[in-house]
N, C-alpha and C positions, 0 to 999 in steps of 0.2 A: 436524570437530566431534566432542568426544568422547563415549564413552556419557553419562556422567553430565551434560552441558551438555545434554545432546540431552532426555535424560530429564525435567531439569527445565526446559527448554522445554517440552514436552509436557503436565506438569503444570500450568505456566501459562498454554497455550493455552488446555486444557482447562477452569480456573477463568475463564480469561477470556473463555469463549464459553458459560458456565455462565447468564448472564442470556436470552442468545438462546435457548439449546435449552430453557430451563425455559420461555421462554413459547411455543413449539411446541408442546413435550411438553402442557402445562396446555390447551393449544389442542387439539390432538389427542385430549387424554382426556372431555375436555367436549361435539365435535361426534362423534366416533365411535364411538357405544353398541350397534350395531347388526351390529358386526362386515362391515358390508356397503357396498359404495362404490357409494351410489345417486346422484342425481341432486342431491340436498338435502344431502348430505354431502360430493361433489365441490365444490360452489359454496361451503359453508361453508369448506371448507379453503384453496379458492383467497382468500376473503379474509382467511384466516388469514396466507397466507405474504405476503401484500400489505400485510399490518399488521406481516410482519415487514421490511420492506423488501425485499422480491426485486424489488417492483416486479409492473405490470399484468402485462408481457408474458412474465418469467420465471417468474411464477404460474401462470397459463394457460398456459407451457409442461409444466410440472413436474405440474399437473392431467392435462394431456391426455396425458401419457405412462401415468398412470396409471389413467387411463378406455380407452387404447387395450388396456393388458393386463387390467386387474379390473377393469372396472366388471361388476357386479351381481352380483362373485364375494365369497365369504367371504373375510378377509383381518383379521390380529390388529392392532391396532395396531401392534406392533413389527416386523412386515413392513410397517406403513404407511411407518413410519419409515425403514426399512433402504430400501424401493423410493427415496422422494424424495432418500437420501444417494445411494444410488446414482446416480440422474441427478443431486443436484446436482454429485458429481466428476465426469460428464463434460463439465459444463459448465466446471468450473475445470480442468482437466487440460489443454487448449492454452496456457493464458497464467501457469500456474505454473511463473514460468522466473527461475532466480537470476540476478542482476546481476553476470555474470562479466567483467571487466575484459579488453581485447586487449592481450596482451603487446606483439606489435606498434607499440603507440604508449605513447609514454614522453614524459609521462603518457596514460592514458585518462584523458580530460576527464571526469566529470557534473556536467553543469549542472543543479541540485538548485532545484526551484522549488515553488509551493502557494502558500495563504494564510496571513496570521499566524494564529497558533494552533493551527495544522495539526498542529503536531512536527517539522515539517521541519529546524528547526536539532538539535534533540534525533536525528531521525534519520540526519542527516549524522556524529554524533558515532557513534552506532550502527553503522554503516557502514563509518566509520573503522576501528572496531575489529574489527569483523570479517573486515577486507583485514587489518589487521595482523596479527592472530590465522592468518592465512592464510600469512604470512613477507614480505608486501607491504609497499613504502614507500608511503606513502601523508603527502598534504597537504594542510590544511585553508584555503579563504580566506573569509573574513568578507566574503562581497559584499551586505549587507543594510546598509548603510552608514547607515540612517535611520533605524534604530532601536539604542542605545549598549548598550542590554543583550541585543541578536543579538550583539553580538561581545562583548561579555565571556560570555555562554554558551557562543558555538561555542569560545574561551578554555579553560572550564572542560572542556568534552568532548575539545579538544584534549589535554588533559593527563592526563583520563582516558584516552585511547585510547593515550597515546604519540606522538602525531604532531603535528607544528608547524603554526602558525596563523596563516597571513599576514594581515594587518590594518591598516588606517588609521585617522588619528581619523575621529570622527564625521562625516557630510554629505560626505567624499571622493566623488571620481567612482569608480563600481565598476568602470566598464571601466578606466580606468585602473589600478587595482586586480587586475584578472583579468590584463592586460597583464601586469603586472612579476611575478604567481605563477606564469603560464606559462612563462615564457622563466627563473626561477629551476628549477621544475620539470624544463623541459626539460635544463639544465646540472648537473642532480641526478641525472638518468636517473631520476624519482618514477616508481612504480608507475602509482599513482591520484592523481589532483586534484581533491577534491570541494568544489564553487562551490555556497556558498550566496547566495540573491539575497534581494530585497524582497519583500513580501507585500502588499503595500496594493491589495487590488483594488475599494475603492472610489473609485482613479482608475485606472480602467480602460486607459486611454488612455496616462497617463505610463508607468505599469507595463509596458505594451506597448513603449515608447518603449525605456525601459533596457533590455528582455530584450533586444531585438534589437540595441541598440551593444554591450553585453556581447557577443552573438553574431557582430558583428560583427568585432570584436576579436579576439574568439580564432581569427577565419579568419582573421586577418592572422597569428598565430602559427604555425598549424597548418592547413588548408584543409580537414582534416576533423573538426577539431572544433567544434561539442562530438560526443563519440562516443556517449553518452547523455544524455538529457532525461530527468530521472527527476520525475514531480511525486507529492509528497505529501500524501494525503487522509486527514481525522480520522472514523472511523468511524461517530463519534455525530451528526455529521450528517447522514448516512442521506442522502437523495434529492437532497441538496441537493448532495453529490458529484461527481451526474450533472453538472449546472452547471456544477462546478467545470472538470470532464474537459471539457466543448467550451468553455467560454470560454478555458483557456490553449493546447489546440489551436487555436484561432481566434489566439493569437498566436505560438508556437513548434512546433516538431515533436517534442511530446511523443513518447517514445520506449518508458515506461513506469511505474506506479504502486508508487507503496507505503503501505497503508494500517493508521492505526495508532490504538490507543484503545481496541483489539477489548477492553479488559477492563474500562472504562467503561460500555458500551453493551448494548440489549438487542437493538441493532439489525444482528445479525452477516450479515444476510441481504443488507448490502447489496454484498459483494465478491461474488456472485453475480452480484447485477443487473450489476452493473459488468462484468463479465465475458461476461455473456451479450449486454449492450448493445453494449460498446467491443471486446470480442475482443482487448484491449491486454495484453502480457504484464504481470504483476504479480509482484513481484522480492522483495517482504515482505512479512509482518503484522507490528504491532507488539503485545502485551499489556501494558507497563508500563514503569515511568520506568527500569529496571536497566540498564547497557549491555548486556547479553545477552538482552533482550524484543522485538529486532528481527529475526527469521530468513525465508531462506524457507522456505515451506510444501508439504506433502502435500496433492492437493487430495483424499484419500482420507480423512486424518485429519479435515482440518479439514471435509469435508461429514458425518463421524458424529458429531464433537463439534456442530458447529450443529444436528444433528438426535437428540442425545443420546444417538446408538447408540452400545453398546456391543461389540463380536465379536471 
């Protein structure tokens, strides 16, 4: 990644986590007048960071760290701030781990799953290009067959990215589909082969039904594929996340997250919770539509921008 990509990454993290840290900051200046972390100011705060989605239990972690060192000691607000960035990177420091493809297997399969809405086809395109950008071949397959404008999307991001976009018409079967991408991938020597699926989790059931023949499929190809399960989760839905993360574990072996919208949302606190819940490696944030708003992250940076530090 070069300096100046990196840089204006940075910039747009930073605007795009600019709604989260303002309502901290705005929170933090209104409950602590008193310079002092007493008993009424510990409990204010915890439901501060619980109105910012950390969630009960990452709250009342991130309190008790700080009742364990100050409580009833003087303390500035911006060492309020700097102490909780502090613990929240070491809460995201185990699971900020980029999605580095095994040479070894030609292709590395990810089976790219979430709900409609998610980003998920938007981030596959995302993806793409940052494998290619890497000197990676890399290949796109439209396995979301149910809906005709997932594959003229993953289409357009195919074209953006440089890389080919295998596809059928509309209502094809998708294992069939994953089928003939693989076994073309494999006789291509592809890099990466990133499989977008369906989204319709309000039937729960069929949804499950396809992931797993897709899944199946590709063990008849490959025996260990898929090599990642990458699922996709939209920011601004906040808690509802959580949901998401155990009902597609409940049908696949999610592998790991990438979540995107952070510049949507005032609710940046909830890749936190997510991380302090699931302990599941997290491979991106996304901040916006550009193909370069999908990276991974510092869980350093991104706990002082959530918490508006500067240093």
């Amino acid at each position: 990644m070069t300096e100046q990509v990196t840089g204006g990454w940075l910039s747009r993290l930073r605007l795009g986590m600019s709604r989260s840290s303002k309502s901290i900051n705005d929170g933090v200046a209104k409950i602590f007048t008193n310079n002092r972390l007493d008993t009424k100011t510990l409990d204010e705060l915890e439901e501060l960071l619980i109105s910012a989605d950390m969630g009960v239990a990452t709250a009342s972690q991130l309190v008790g760290s700080l009742e364990r060192h100050r409580f009833h000691e003087e303390i500035s607000p911006d060492q309020l701030r700097e102490m909780l960035a502090d613990t929240v990177a070491g809460i995201l420091e185990p699971v900020a781990k980029p999605l580095v493809p095994d040479p070894d297997h030609k292709p590395h399969v990810i089976l790219v799953v979430g709900v409609n809405g998610s980003g998920k086809t938007t981030t596959i395109g995302k993806f793409a290009k940052m494998y290619a950008n890497d000197g990676l071949s890399v290949m796109l397959v439209a396995g979301d067959t149910f809906r005709a404008a997932a594959v003229e999307q993953l289409e357009i991001w195919g074209e953006r990215a440089g890389c080919p976009v295998i596809s059928e018409a509309p209502e094809a079967d998708a294992s069939g589909l994953v089928f003939d991408a693989m076994k073309k991938a494999q006789r291509k020597k592809t890099d990466v082969l990133l499989v977008d699926t369906a989204g319709r989790l309000q039937n729960k059931k069929d949804l499950m039904e396809e992931l797993q023949k897709i899944i199946r499929v590709m063990e008849k190809v490959d025996a260990s594929a898929p090599h990642s399960c990458l699922l996709v989760l939209d920011a601004t839905t906040g808690q509802n996340a959580h949901s998401q993360v155990e009902t597609f574990r409940e049908m696949i072996n999610v592998t790991g997250l990438a979540v995107t919208k952070f510049d949507g949302t005032a609710r940046g606190g909830v890749l936190v919770a997510l991380a302090d819940k699931f302990a599941m490696p997290v491979h991106a944030v996304g901040v916006g539509e550009a193909i370069d708003d999908l990276r991974p992250f510092s869980p350093v940076v991104f706990a002082d921008f959530l918490m508006g530090v500067e240093r």
